[in-house]
N, C-alpha and C positions, 0 to 999 in steps of 0.2 A: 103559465107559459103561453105566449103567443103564438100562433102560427109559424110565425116568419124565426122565433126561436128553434121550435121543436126541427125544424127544416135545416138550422145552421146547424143544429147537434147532432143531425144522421148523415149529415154531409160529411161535418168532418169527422166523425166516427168513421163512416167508409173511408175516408181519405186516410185515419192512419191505419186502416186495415190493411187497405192494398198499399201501404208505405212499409208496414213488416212484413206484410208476402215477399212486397218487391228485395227488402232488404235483407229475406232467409235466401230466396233465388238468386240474389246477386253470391253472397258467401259460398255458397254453393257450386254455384259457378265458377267462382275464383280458385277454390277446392278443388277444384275438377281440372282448372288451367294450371295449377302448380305441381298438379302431377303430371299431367299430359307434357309440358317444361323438364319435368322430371325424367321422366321416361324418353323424351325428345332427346336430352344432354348424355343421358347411358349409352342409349341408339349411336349417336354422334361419337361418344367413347370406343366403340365397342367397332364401330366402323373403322376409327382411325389405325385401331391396332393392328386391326385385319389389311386394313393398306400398308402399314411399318409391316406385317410378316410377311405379304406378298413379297414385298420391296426385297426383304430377307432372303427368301427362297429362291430370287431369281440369282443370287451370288454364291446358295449353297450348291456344292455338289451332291448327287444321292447315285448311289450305287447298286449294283446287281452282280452276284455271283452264278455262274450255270455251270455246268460240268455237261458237256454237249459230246456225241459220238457223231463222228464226222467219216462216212467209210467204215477203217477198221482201226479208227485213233481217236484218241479222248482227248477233249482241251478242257480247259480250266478260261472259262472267260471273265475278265474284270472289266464292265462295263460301266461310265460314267453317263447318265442319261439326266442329272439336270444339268442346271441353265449357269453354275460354276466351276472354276478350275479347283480341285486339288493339288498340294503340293506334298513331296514325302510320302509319298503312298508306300505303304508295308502290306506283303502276304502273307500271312502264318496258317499251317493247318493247326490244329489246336487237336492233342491226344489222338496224336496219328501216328502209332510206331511201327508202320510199314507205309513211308511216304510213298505217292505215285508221279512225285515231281523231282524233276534228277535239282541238284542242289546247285551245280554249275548255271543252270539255267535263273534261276532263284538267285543267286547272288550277283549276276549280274543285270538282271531286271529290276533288284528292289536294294534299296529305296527307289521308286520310279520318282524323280523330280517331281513331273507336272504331267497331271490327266486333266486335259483340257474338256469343255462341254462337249460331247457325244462324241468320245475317244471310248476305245476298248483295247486289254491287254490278252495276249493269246500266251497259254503254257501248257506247253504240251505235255500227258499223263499218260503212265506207264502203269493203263488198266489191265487188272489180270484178276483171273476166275476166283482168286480169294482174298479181293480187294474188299473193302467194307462199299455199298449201297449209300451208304449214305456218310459226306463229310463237314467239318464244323471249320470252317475260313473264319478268319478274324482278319478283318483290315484296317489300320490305320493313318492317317491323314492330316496334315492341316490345311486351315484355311489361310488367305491372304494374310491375314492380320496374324499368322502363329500359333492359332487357336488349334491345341489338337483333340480330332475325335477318334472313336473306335467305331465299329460295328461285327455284327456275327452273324455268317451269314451259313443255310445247312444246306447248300447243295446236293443233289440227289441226281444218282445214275438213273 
């Protein structure tokens, strides 16, 4: 073999050497973009949902029960502090057989039609020294669309 041979055959030996480096580095790399694709399209999933439940929450109502001493009188507050209206709102004490809520009061405040965004409901309680500390509310509600929920909530003296 000639010089000018031996020369053509490390040539191109090098040349498909660095043709399979280049060609594991490229696979590799595409490897590495179809996941990074991957994990990009989850991201994008995962975002949009969190903007659909925002979107959601600004139309839910969320609620708070307190049982507040005001002076030498107890109320019962029904406070709506999200960003929707309620319709149908119910108040129930649940396993209460010495209620602190005169019934008169109660039948004609509930069903409350509409608690609008940051509305409160005031009912005045007939606390006395062998009232229980602590009471179990249940209230119920729907939303715009009919949809009805509950919640329970434990107020405490």
């Amino acid at each position: 073999m000639s010089k000018f041979e031996i020369l053509s055959l490390i040539i191109s030996t090098l040349a498909a050497v660095i043709s399979c480096v280049s060609l594991v580095r490229t696979r590799k790399l595409a490897k590495e973009q179809l996941e990074l694709e991957r994990v990009t399209a989850e991201l994008s999933r995962l975002q949009i949902e969190s903007i659909a439940e925002e979107k959601s929450d600004k139309t839910k109502p969320k609620f708070n029960v307190n049982l507040t001493k005001f002076g030498k009188s107890y109320n019962f507050y029904i406070s709506n502090t999200g960003q929707g209206s309620a319709y149908n709102v119910d108040f129930e004490l649940i396993d209460c057989n010495d209620s602190p809520l005169s019934t008169h009061e109660l039948q004609d405040m509930f069903p409350h039609q509409e608690m609008k965004p940051n509305s409160r409901i005031k009912l005045m309680a007939a606390i006395h020294m062998g009232s229980p500390r602590k009471y179990q509310v249940k209230l119920t509600w729907e939303n715009a669309d009919g949809e009805k929920y509950d919640e329970t909530f434990w107020p405490t003296l």
